[in-house]
ZADRENVEX-866622 format. One line per 4 residues: number of its first residue (from 1); their letters; for each residue x, y, z of C-alpha. Coordinates in nm, 3 decimals. Layout:
NUM = a = X,Y,Z | ...
***
This chain:
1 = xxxx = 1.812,-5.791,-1.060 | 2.130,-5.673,-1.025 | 2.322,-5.363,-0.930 | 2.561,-5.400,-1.183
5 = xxxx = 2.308,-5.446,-1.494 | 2.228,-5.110,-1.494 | 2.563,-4.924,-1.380 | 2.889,-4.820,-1.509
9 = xxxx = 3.109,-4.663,-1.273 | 2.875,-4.410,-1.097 | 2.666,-4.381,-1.397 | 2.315,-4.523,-1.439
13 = xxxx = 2.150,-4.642,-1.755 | 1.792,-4.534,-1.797 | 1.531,-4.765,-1.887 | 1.240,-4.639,-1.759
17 = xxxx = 1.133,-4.306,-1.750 | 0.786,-4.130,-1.583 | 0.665,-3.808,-1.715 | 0.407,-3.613,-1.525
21 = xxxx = 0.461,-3.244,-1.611 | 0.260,-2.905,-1.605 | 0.564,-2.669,-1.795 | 0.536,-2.884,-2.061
25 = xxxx = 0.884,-2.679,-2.228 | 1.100,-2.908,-2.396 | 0.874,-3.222,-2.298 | 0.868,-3.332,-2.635
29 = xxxx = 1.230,-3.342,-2.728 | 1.326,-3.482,-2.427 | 1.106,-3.775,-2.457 | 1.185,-3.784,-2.786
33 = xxxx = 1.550,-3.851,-2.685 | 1.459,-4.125,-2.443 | 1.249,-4.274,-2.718 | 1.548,-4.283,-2.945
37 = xxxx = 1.780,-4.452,-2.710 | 1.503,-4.699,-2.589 | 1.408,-4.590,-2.308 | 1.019,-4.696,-2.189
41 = xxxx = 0.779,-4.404,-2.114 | 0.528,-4.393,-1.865 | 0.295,-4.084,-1.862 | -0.002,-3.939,-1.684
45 = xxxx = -0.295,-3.773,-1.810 | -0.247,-3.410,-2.030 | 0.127,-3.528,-2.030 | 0.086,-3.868,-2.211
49 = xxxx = -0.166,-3.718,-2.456 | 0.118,-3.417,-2.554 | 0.335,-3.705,-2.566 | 0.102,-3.881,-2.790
53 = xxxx = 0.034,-3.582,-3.024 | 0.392,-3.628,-3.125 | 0.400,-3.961,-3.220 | 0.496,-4.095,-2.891
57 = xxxx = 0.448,-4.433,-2.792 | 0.348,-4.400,-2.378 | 0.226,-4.599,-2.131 | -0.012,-4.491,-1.943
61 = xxxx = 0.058,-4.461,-1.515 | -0.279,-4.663,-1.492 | -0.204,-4.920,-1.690 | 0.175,-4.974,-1.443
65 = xxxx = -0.065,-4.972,-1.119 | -0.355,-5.174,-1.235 | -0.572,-4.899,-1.084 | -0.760,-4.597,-1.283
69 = xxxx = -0.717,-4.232,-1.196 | -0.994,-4.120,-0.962 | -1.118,-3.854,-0.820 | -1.080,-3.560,-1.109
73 = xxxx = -0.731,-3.700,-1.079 | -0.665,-3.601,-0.763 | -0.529,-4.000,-0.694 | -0.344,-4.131,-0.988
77 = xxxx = 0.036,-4.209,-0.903 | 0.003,-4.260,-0.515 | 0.043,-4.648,-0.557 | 0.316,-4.899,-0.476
81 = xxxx = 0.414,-4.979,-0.808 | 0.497,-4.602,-0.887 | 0.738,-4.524,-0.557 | 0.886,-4.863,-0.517
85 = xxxx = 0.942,-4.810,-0.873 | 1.167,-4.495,-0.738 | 1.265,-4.639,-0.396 | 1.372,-4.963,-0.461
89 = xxxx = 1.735,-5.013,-0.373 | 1.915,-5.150,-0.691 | 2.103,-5.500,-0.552 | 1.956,-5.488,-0.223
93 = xxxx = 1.816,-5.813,-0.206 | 1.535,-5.773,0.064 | 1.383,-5.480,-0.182 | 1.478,-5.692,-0.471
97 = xxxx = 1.294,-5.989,-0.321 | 0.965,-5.779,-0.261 | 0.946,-5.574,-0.599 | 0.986,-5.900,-0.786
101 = xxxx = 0.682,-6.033,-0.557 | 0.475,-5.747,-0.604 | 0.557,-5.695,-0.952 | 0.720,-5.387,-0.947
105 = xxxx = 0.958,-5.246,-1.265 | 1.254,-4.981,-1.111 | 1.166,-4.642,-1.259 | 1.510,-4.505,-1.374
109 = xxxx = 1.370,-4.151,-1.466 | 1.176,-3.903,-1.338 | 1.085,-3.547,-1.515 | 0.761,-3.399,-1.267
113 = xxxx = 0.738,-3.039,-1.203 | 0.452,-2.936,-1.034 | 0.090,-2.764,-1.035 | 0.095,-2.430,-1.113
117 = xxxx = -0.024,-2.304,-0.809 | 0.182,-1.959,-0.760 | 0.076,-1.860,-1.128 | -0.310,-1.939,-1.011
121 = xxxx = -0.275,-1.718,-0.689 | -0.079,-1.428,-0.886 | -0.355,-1.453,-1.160 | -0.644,-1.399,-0.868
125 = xxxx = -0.755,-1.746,-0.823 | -0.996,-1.753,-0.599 | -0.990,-2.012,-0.297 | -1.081,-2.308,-0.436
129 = xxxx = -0.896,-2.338,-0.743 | -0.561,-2.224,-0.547 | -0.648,-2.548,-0.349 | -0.701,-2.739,-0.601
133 = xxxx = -0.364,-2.653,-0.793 | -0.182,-2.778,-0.474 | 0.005,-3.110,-0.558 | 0.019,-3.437,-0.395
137 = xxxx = 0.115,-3.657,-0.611 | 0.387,-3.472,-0.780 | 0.606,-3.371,-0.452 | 0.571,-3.773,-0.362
141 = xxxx = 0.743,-3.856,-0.663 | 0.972,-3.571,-0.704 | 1.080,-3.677,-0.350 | 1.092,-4.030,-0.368
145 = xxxx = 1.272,-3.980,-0.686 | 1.519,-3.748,-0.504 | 1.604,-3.984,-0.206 | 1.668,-4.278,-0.393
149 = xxxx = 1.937,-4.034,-0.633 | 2.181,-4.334,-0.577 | 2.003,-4.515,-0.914 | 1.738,-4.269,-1.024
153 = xxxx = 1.784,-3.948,-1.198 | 1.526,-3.670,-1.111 | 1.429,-3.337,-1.322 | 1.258,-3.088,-1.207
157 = xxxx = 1.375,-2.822,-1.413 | 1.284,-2.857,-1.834 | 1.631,-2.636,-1.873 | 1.798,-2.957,-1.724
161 = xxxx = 1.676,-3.235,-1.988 | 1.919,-3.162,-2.267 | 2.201,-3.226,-1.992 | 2.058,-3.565,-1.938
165 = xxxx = 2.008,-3.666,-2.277 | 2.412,-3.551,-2.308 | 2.517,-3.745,-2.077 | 2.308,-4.066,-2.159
169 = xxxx = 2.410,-4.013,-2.504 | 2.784,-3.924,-2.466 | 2.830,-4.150,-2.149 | 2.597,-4.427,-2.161
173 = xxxx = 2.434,-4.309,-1.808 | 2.376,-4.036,-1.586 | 2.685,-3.952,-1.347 | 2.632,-3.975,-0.999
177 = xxxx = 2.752,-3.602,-0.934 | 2.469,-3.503,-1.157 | 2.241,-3.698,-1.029 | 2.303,-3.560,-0.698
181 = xxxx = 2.323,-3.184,-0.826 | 1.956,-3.291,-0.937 | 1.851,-3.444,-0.643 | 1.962,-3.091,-0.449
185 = xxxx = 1.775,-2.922,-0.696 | 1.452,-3.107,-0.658 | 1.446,-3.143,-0.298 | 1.462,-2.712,-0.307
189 = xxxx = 1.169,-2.711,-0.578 | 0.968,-2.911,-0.367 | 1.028,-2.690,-0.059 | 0.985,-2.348,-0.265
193 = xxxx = 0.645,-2.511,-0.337 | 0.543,-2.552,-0.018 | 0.686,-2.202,0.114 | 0.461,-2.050,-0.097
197 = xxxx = 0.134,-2.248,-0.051 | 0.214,-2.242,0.383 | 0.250,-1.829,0.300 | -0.069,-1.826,0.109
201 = xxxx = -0.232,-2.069,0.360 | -0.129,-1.785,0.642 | -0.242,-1.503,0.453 | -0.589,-1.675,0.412
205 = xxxx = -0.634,-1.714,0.766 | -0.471,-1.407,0.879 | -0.205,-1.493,1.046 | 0.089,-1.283,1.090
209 = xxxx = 0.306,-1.488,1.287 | 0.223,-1.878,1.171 | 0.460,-2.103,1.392 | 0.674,-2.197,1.096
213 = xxxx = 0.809,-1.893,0.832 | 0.943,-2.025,0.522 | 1.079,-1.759,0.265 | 1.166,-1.913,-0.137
217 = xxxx = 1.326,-1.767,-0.385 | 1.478,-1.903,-0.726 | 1.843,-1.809,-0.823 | 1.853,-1.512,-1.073
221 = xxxx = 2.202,-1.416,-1.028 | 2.495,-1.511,-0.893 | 2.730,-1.223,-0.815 | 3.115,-1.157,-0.823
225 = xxxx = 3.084,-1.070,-0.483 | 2.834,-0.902,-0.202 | 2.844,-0.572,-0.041 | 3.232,-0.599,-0.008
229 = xxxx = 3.484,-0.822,-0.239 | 3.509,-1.100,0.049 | 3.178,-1.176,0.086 | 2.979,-1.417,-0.167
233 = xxxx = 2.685,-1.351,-0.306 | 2.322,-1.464,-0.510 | 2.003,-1.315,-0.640 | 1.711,-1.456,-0.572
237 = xxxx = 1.318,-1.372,-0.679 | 1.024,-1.533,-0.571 | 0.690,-1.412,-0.416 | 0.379,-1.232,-0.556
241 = xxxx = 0.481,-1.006,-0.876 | 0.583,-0.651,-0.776 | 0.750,-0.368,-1.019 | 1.115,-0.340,-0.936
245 = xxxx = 1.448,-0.454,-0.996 | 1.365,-0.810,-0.960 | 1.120,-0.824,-1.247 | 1.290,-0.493,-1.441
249 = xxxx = 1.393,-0.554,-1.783 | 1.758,-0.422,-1.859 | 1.829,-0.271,-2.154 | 2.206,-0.211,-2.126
253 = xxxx = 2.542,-0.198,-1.891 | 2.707,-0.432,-1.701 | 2.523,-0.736,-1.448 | 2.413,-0.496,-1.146
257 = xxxx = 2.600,-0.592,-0.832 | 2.463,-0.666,-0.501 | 2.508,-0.282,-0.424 | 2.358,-0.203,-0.734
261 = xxxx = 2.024,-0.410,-0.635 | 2.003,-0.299,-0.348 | 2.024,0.061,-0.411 | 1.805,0.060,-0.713
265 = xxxx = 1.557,-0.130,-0.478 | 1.553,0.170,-0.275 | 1.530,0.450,-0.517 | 1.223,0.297,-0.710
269 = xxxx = 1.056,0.237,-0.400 | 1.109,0.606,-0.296 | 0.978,0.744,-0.643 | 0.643,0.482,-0.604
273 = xxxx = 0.493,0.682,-0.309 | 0.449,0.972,-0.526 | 0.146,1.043,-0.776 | 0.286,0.894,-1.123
277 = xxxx = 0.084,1.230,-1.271 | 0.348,1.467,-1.119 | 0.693,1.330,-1.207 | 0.912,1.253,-0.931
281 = xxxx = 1.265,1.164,-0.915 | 1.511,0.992,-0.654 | 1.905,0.986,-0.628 | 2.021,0.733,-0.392
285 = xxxx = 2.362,0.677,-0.263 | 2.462,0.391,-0.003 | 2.065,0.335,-0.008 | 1.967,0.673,0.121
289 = xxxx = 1.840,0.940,-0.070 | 2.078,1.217,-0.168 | 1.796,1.417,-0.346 | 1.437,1.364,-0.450
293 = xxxx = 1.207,1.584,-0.590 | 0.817,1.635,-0.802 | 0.808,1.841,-1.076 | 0.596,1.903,-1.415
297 = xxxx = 0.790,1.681,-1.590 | 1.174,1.410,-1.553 | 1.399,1.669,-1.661 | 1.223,1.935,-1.385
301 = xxxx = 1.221,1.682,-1.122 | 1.612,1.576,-1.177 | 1.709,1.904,-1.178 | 1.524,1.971,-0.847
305 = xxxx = 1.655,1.622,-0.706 | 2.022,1.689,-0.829 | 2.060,2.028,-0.664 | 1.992,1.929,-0.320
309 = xxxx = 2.339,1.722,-0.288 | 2.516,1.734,-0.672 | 2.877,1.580,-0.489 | 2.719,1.297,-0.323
313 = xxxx = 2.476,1.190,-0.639 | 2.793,1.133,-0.823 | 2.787,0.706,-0.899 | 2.465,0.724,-0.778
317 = xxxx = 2.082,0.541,-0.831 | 1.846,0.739,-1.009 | 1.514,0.647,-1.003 | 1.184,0.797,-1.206
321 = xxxx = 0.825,0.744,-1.174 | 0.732,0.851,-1.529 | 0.909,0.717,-1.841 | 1.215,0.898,-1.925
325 = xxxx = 1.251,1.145,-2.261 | 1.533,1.255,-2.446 | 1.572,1.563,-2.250 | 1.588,1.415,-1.886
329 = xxxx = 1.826,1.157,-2.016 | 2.066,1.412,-2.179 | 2.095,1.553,-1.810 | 2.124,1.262,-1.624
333 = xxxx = 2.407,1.132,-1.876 | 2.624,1.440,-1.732 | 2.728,1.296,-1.444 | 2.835,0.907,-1.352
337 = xxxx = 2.545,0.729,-1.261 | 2.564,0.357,-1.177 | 2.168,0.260,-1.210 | 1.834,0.457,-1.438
341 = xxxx = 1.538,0.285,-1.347 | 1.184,0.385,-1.477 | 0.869,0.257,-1.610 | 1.039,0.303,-1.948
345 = xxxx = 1.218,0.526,-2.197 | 1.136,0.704,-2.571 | 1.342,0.545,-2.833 | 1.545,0.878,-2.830
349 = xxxx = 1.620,0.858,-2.448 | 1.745,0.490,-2.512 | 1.978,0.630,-2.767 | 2.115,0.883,-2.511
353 = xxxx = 2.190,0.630,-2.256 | 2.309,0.397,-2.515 | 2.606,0.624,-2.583 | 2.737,0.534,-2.214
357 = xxxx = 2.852,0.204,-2.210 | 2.848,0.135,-1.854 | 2.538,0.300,-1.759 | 2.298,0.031,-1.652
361 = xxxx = 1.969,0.103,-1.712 | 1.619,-0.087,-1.584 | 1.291,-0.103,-1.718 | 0.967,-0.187,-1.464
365 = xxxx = 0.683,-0.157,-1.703 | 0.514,0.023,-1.413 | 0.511,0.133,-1.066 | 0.496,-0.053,-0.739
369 = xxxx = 0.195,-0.031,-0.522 | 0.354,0.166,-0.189 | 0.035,0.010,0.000 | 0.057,-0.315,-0.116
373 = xxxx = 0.137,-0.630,0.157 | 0.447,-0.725,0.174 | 0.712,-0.886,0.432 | 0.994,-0.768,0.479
377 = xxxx = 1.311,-0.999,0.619 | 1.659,-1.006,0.784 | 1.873,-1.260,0.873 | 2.072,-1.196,1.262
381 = xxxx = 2.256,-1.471,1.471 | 2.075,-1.841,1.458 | 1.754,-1.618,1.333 | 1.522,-1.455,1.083
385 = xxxx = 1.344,-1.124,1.172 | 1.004,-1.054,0.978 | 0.770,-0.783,0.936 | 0.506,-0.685,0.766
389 = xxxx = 0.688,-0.430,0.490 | 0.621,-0.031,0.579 | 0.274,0.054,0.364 | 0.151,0.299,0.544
393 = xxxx = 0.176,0.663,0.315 | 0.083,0.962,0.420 | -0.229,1.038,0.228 | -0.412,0.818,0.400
397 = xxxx = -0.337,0.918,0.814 | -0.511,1.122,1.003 | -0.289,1.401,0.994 | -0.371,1.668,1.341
401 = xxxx = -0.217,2.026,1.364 | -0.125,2.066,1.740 | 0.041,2.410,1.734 | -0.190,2.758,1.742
405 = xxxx = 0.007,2.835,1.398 | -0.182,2.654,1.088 | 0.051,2.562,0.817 | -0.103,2.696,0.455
409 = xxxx = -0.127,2.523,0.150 | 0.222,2.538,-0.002 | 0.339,2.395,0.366 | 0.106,2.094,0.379
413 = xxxx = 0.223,1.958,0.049 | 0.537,1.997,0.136 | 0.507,1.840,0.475 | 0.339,1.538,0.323
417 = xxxx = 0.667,1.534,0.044 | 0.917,1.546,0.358 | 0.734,1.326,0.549 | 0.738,1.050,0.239
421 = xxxx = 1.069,1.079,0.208 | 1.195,1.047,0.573 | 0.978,0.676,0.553 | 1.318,0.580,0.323
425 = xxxx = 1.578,0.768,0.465 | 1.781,0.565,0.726 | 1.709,0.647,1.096 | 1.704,0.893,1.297
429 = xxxx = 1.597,1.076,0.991 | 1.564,1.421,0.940 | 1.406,1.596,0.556 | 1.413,1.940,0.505
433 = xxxx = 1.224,2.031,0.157 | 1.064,2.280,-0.033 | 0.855,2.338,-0.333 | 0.847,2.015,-0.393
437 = xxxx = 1.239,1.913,-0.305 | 1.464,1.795,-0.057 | 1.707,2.038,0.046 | 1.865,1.883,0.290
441 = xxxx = 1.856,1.498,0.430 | 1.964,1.413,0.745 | 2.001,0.992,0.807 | 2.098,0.742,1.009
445 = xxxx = 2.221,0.911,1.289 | 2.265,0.853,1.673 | 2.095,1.164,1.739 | 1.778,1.342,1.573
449 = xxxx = 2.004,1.632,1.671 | 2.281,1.528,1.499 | 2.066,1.438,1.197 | 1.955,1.816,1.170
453 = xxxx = 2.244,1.949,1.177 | 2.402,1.740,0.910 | 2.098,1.785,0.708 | 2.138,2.199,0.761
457 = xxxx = 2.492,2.171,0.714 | 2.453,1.977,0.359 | 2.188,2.268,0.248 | 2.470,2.504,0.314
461 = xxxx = 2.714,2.334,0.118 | 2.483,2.308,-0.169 | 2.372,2.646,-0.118 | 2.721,2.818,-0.160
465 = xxxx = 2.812,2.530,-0.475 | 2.514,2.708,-0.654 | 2.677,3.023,-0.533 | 2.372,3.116,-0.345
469 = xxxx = 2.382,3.381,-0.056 | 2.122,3.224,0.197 | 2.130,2.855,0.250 | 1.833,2.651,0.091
473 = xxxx = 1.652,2.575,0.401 | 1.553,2.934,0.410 | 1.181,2.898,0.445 | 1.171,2.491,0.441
477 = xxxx = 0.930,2.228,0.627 | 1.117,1.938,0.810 | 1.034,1.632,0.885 | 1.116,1.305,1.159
481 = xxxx = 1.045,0.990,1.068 | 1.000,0.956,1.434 | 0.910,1.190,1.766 | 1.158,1.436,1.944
485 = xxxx = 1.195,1.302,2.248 | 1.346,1.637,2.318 | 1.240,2.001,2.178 | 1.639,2.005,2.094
489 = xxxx = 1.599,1.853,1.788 | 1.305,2.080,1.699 | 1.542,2.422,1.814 | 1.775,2.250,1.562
493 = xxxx = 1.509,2.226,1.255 | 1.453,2.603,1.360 | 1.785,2.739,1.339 | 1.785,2.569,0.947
497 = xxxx = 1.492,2.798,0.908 | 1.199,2.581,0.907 | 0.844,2.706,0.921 | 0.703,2.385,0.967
501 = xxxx = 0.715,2.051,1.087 | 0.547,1.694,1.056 | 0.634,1.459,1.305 | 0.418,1.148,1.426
505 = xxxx = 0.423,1.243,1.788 | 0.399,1.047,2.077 | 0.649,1.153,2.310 | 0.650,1.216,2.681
509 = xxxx = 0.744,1.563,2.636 | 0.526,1.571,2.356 | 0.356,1.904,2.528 | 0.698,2.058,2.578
513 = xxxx = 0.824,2.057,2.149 | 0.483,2.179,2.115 | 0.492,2.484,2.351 | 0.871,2.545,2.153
517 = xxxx = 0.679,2.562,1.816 | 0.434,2.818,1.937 | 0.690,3.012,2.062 | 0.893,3.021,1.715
521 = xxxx = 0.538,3.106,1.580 | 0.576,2.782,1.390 | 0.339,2.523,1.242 | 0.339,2.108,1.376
525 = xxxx = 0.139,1.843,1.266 | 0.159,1.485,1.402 | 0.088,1.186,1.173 | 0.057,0.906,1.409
529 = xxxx = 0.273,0.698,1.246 | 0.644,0.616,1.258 | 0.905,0.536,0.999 | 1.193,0.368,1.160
533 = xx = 1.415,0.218,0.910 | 1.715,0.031,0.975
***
């Protein structure tokens, strides 16, 4: 054999293909192609026969190995004559020598992708048939096929065999740069695979901090640039399906930019904590919420939302937990708004929307779970921080009043609003709301002190932009997505004119913000629970 007989250049003729797929797209054109420029194929099982059914002439892997397929195929292509088929060095003579004594044809082609073993684990497969959709024999080849990219062409992906058949057609072979692009390609398919069945494997055995972490996504978008113009940047999904922007459809406007994605991210996670039977709305900015309200219906709840900060919700997220009508989209088209995102839209809201060009607007087809698993990631210096994603909602903790003063009814709700909130505002976070609506956010501060203030000082400036005469904190609940270490930050929440306040406690001087409250004849309930976020 040598080198030369199957090479021009850097390209290499194909001969002799293998076909072993489970995405079957485009499998019978492609091979079709090979066919027609005489090119050999060799098949296993469910492959060869679609092969077959369209008039295919394919050899079967067992007939190449001498050796039947055993075991509920489970063993078919883990033989010799199948990966020295792949890892034979063309004009090496040593591995020329010893395929020619063992009878062993180069395979020129492979097109494997694998088991569908994510699909059977998002569909509810049970244990055993999540096992058994883990492939062997498909990774071997696919890697095999991958290392030896020097003189073997490797697809994974079925949106990559028409730019095969091109190039064989067009340039007799398959360039080397392709080749390699391939080879990169296939070597990250096989490792997404096994990032999610090591993440699965975890989960089954509980483990929350298995010695090795892999994370895998697939490229959905690449992006003009990241959170500022210097910086590159790429979508990527992957993982269990979840409502959101990664799986939203979008119906109109530009490609959403890194910002974008990230912002929308946070909105419709805000508006999933609440009841999708009350409509609730979010307006995010920078990934904090400007405003977010409940109300009877969209148009109610934007209105609430909007008037707790109407300057900063200017090229801002909005984000709904109900679909959106005609009405509620005729108000949210007043102002620039970047991002809509919803479970969906009436024909007559789409028409609305569709009259501003660069509006981008996202359809979920429903609502996140907020207590759902989840992990949650970040990359610092030479490392990867992960943790479990924040679940925990307020409905289900033990909630205990501490202070003499009970709050009512009307409070309680509203405490459990604030206190959903503050879990996505940035920390230290401080939410003043009422009836239903934020009237003044506080976030990411230094201080819990400082974040009251600036949360007061924002109801003020909303207050006198409505032309009101008493600022809308009048009356409010506030809540701390963590404990005052101090009763400072309560006296603070008190001169905004909160009755009441929801905290998760846990101080040392827990005793001392409670003996404040009782003085101000206030109400304080600790939830046990904090809601850093970073």
């Amino acid at each position: 054999m040598n080198a030369k007989s199957n090479k021009t250049d850097d390209r290499i003729m194909v001969a002799r293909a293998l076909l072993s797929t489970s995405d079957k797209t485009g499998l019978a054109e492609l091979a079709a192609g090979l066919a027609d420029l005489g090119v050999e194929l060799i098949s296993t099982g469910g492959t060869a026969r679609a092969l077959r059914e369209h008039g295919l002439t394919v050899s079967d892997v067992s007939a190449v190995t001498g050796f039947p397929e055993i075991m509920d195929g489970r063993v078919k292509t883990l033989h010799p004559a199948i990966h020295g088929g792949f890892l034979g060095v063309r004009g090496d003579a040593e591995h020329e020598a010893a395929m020619a004594e063992h009878h062993i044809a180069p395979i020129d082609l492979a097109v494997i992708n694998l088991y569908p073993f994510e699909q059977t684990v998002r569909s509810g497969g049970d244990f055993a048939a999540c096992v058994e959709n883990i492939d062997i024999g498909g990774p071997a080849m696919i890697r095999a096929a991958a290392k030896n990219h020097r003189f073997v062409t490797i697809i994974t992906d079925p949106a990559d065999g028409q730019l095969v058949l091109q190039a064989l057609r067009q340039e007799g072979g398959v360039p080397g740069e392709l080749r390699r692009r391939l080879a990169a390609k296939a070597f990250a398919h096989t490792a997404a695979y096994d990032a999610a069945i090591a993440t699965w494997f975890a989960e089954q055995t509980q483990e929350t901090a298995p010695q090795k972490r892999i994370l895998a996504g697939t490229l959905s978008q690449v992006m003009r640039y990241g959170e500022n113009p210097h910086q590159s940047a790429a979508f990527y999904v992957g993982g269990r399906d979840r409502p959101g922007v990664s799986s939203a459809r979008q119906v109109q406007g530009k490609t959403l930019s890194y910002n974008n994605i990230n912002d929308t991210d946070a909105a419709f996670e805000l508006v999933c904590e609440f009841d999708p039977a009350k409509a609730a709305v979010a307006i995010i900015k920078h990934a904090n919420p400007c405003g977010v309200a409940v109300g009877k219906e969209p148009l109610d709840a934007y209105e609430k939302a909007l008037a707790c900060d109407c300057v900063s919700a200017f090229g801002g997220i909005v984000a709904l937990n109900q679909p959106i009508d005609e009405t509620a989209a005729r108000k949210i088209a007043e102002i620039f708004t970047e991002v809509v995102i919803a479970p969906d839209a009436s024909p007559e809201a789409l028409e609305v929307f569709a009259g501003k060009k660069n509006l981008r607007l996202l359809l979920t087809g429903g609502l996140a779970d907020p207590r759902a698993p989840g992990l949650a990631a970040k990359t610092v210096a030479g490392g990867l921080l992960v943790q479990s994603r924040d679940n925990g909602v307020v409905d289900d903790l033990r909630l205990e009043v501490v202070t003499k003063r009970q709050p009512d009814e009307r409070q309680m709700a509203d405490l459990k609003f604030a206190f959903s909130v503050a879990k996505h505002v940035k920390s230290n976070a401080i939410v003043y709301a009422k009836d239903g609506a934020t009237v003044g956010i506080g976030a990411g501060q230094m201080s819990r002190v400082d974040s009251a203030r600036i949360a007061a000082q924002k109801a003020q400036d909303a207050a006198r932009a409505a032309g009101l005469a008493q600022p809308l904190t009048k009356g409010c609940v506030a809540a701390s997505d963590a404990f005052f270490p101090f009763a400072d930050g309560l006296v603070a929440a008190l001169e905004a004119g909160a009755t009441a306040v929801i905290q998760p406690g846990g101080s040392m001087r827990d005793d001392e913000v409670i003996a404040a409250a009782d003085e101000a004849d206030i109400a304080m309930v600790f939830t046990g629970m904090r809601h850093f976020r970073h």
